[in-house]
C-alpha positions as a Markdown table, in Angstrom:
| # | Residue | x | y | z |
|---|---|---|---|---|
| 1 | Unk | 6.3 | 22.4 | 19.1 |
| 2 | Unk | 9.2 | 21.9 | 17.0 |
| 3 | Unk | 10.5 | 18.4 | 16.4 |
| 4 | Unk | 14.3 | 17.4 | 17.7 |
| 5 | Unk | 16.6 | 16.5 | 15.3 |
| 6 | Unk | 17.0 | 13.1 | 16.3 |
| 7 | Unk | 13.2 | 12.3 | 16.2 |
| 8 | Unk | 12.8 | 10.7 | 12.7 |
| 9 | Unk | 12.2 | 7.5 | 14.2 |
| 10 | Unk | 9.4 | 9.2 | 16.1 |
| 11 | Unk | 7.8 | 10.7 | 12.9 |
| 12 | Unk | 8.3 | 7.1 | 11.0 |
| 13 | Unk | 6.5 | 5.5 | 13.3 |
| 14 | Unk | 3.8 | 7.5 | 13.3 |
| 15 | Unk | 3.1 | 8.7 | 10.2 |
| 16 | Unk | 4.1 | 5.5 | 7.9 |
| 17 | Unk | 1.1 | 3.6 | 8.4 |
| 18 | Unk | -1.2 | 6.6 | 7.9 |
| 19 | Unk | 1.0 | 7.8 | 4.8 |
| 20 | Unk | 0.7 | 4.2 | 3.4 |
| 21 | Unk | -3.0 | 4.1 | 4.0 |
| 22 | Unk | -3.8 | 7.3 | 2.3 |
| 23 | Unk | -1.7 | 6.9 | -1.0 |
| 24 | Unk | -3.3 | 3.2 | -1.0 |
| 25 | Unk | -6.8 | 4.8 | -1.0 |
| 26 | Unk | -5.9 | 7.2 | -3.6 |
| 27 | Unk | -4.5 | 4.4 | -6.2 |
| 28 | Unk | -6.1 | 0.8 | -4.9 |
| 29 | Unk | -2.6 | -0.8 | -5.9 |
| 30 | Unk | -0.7 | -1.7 | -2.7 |
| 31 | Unk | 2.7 | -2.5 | -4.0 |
| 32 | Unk | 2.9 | 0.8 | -5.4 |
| 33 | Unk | 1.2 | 2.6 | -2.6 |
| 34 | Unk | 4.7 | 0.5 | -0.9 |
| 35 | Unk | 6.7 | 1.7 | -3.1 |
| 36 | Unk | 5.5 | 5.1 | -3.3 |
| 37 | Unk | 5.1 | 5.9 | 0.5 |
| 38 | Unk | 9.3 | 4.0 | 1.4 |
| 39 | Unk | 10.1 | 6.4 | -1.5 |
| 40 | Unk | 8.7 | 9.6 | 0.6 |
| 41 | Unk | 10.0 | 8.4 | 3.9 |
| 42 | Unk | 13.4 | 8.1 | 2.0 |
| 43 | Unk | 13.5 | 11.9 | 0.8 |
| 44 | Unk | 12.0 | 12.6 | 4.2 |
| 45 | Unk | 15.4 | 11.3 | 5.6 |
| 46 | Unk | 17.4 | 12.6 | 3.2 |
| 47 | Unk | 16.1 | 16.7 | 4.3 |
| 48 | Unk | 15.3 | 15.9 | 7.6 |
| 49 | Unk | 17.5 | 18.4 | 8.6 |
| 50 | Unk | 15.2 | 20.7 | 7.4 |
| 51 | Unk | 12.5 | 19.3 | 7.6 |
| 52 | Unk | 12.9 | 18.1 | 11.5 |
| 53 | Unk | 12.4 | 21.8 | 12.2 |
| 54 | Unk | 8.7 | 22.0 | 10.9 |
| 55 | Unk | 5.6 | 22.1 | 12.8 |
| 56 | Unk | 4.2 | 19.3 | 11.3 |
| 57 | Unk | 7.1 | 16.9 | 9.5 |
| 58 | Unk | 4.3 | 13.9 | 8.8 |
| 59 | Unk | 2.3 | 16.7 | 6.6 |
| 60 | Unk | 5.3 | 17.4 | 4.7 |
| 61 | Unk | 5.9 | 13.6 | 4.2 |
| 62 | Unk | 2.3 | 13.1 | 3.2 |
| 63 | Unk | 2.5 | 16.0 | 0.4 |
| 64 | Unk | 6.0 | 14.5 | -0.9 |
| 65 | Unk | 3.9 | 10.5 | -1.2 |
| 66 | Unk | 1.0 | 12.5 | -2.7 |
| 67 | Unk | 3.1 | 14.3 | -5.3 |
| 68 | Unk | 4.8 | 11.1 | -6.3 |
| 69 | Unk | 2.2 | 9.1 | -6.6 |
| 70 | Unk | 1.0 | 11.5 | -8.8 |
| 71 | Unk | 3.9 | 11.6 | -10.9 |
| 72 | Unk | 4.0 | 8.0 | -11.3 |
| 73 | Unk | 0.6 | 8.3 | -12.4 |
| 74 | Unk | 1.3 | 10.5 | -15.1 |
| 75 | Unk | 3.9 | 9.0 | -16.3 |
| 76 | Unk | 2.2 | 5.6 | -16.3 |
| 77 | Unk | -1.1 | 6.8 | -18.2 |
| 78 | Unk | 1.1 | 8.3 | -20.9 |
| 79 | Unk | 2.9 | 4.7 | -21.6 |
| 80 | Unk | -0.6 | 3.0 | -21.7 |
| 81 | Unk | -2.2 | 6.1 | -23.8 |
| 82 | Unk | -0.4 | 4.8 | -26.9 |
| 83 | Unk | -1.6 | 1.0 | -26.2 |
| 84 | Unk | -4.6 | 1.4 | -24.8 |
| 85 | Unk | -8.1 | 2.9 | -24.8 |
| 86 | Unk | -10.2 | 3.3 | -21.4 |
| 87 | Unk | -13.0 | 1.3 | -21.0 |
| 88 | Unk | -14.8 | 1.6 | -17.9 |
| 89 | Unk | -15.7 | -1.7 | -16.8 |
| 90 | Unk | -19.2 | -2.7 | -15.8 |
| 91 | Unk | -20.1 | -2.3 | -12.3 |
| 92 | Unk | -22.5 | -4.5 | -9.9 |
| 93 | Unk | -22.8 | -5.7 | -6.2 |
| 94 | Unk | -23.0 | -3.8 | -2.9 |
| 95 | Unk | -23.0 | -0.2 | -2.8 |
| 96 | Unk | -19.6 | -0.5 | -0.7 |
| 97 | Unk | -18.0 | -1.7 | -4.0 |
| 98 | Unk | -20.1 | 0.6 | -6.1 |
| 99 | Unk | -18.7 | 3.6 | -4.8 |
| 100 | Unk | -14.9 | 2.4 | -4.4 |
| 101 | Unk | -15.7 | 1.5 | -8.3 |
| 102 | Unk | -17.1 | 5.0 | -8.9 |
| 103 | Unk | -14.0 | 6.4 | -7.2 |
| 104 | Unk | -11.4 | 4.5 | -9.7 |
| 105 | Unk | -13.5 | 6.3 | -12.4 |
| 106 | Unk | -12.4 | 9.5 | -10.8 |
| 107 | Unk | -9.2 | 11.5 | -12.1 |
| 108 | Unk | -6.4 | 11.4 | -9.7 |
| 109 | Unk | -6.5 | 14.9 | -8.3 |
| 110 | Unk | -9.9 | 14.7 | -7.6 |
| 111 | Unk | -10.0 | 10.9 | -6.1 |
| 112 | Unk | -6.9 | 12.0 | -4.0 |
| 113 | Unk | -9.1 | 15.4 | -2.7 |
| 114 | Unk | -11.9 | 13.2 | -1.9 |
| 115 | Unk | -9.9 | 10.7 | 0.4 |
| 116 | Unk | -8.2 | 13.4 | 2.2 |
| 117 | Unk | -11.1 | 15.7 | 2.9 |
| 118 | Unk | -13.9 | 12.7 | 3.4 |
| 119 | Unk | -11.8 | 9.8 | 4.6 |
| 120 | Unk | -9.4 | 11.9 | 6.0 |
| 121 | Unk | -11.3 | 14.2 | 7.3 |
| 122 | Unk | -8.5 | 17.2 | 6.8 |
| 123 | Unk | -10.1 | 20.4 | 6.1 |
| 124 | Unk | -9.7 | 22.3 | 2.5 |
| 125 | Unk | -6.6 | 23.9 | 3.6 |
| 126 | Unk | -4.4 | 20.8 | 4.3 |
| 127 | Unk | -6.1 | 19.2 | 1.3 |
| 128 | Unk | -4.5 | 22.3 | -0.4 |
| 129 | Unk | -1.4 | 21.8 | 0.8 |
| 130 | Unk | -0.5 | 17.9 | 0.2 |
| 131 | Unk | -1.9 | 18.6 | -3.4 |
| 132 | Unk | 0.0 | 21.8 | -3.3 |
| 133 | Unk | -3.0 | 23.9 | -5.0 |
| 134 | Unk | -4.1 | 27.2 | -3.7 |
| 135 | Unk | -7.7 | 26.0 | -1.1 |
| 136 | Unk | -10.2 | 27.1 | -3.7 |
| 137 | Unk | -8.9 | 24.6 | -6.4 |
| 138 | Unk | -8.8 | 22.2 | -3.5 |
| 139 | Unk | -12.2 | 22.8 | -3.3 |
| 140 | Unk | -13.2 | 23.0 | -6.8 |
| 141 | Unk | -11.6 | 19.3 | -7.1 |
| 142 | Unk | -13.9 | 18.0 | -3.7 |
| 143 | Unk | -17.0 | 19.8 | -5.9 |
| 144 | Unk | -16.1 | 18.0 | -8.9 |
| 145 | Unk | -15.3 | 14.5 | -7.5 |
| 146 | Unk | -18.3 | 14.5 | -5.9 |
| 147 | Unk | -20.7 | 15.7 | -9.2 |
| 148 | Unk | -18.9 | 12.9 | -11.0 |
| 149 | Unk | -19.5 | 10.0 | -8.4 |
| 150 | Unk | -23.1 | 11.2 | -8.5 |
| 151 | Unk | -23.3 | 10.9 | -11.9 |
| 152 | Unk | -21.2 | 7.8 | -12.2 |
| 153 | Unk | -23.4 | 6.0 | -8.9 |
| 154 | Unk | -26.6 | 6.8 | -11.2 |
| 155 | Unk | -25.4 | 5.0 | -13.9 |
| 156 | Unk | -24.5 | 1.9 | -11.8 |
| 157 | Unk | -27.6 | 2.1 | -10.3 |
| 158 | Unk | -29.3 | 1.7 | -13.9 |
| 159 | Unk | -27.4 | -0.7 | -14.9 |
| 160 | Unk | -27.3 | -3.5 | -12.5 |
């Protein structure tokens, strides 16, 4: 069922908090997860005249935060690339914290996969969508994430 035109207020209410939650998980820095998720809501507004007419408005709101999270990202590693170099930092405590550590260690695509398909619990195809990757990358990033927080929970595991 399409949406009516005049339903924004609908879709805001109902998809903000879930948006919000989702780009949080992804980055673990609520201000920008804020800032990230008004911006979305924002360009949601600004084509919802378009947009009003989808089957699914909140999906296309979700995709926008995801994209620009990502790009903020980007644009933020390559500023600390030239003053910074990664050092993973040591890990200890319950395996609750473990694995949200593990996940920081992820790369953004694949951390972002991870909490849509697992926390989520959106199936490949959606994933695909809000990452706007064909569903065998999305796939291939769920794979990945998954080897590397393995590997990384090992190493925790070793050394506490």
């Amino acid at each position: 069922m399409r949406r009516a035109e005049g339903d924004y207020d609908g879709v805001f209410a109902a998809e903000y908090a879930p948006v919000l939650r989702t780009v949080y998980l992804v980055c673990h820095d609520l201000p920008l997860a804020q800032d990230v998720t008004q911006d979305a809501f924002v360009e949601l507004l600004r084509h919802w005249g378009k947009v009003s007419r989808y089957d699914r408005p909140g999906a296309w709101v979700r995709r926008v935060a995801i994209r620009r999270l990502l790009k903020v990202r980007r644009r933020d590693a390559r500023r600390r690339q030239a003053e910074l170099s990664f050092e993973p930092g040591s890990a200890g405590g319950s395996s609750d914290l473990d694995v949200l550590r593990a996940g920081a260690g992820l790369p953004l695509r694949q951390r972002t996969a991870v909490v849509l398909y697992y926390y989520e619990d959106r199936p490949l195809h959606e994933v695909a969508e809000i990452l706007d990757c064909s569903p065998s990358t999305a796939a291939a990033h769920v794979h990945r994430a998954r080897a590397k927080l393995g590997n990384l929970l090992k190493e925790v595991s070793h050394d506490g």
